[in-house]
C-alpha positions as CSV (number, residue, x, y, z in Angstrom):
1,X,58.7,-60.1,36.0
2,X,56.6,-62.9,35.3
3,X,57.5,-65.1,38.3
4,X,57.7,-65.2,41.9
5,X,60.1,-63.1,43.8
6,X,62.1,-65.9,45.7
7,X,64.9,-64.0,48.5
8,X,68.2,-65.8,49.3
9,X,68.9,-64.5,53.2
10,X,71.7,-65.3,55.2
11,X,71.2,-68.3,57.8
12,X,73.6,-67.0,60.4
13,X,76.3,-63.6,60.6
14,X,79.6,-64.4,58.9
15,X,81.9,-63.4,55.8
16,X,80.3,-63.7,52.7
17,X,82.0,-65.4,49.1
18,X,80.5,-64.9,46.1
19,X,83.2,-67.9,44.7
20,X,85.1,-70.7,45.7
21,X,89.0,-69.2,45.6
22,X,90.2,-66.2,44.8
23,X,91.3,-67.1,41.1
24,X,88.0,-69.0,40.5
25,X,85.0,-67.7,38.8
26,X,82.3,-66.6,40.8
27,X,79.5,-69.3,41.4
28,X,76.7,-67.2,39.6
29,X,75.9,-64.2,37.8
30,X,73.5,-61.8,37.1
31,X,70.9,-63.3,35.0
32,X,72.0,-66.8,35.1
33,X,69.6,-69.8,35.4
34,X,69.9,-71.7,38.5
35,X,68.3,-75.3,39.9
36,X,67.1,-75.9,43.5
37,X,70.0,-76.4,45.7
38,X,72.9,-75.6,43.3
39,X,75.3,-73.5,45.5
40,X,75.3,-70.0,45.1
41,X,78.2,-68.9,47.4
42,X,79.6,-69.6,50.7
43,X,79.2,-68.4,53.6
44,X,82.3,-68.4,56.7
45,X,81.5,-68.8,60.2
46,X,84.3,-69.5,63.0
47,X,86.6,-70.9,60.3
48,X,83.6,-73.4,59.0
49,X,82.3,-72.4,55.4
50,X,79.0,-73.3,54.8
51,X,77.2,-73.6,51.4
52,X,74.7,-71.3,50.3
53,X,71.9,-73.2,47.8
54,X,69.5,-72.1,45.8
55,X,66.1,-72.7,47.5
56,X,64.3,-73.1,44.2
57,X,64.9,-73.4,40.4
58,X,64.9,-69.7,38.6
59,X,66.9,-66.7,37.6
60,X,69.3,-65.0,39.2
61,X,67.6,-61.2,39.2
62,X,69.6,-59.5,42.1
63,X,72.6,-59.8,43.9
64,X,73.1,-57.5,47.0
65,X,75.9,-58.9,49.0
66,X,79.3,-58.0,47.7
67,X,82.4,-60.3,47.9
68,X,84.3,-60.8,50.6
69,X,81.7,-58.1,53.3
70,X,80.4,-59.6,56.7
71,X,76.6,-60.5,56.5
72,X,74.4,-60.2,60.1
73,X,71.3,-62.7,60.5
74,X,68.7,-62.7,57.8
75,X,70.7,-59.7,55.7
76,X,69.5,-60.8,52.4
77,X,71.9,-62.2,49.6
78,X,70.1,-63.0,46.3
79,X,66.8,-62.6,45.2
80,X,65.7,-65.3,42.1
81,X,62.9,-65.5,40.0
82,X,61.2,-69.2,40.0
């Protein structure tokens, strides 16, 4: 790795969603390039669902949360590559 490790950590608990219905493709993949504040899943909590962005540009190089599994504060997501 030639760039900065950049980690994607939930804001608040809730239900994590790695796409946007369940017969839509999944936002991003492993290894895909992505620009500051493109959405990289959703996040549910109390019936609201609220966008996960991209905090930089980069590459996807990890994704730890599976589809669908409750996240707790700060349980991290994604990690990028700017």
């Amino acid at each position: 790795m030639n760039g900065k490790r950049v980690e994607v950590r939930a804001k608040m608990a809730g239900l994590f969603f790695r796409r946007p219905g369940p017969d839509e493709p999944s936002y991003v993949e492993l290894g895909d390039q992505v620009k500051k504040k493109q959405v990289l899943a959703l996040l549910e909590t109390m019936k609201v669902f609220q966008k996960v962005k991209s905090p930089t540009d980069g590459k996807i190089i990890e994704i730890v949360a599976e589809n669908e599994t409750p996240l707790m504060d700060y349980d991290l997501m994604f990690v990028i590559e700017s």
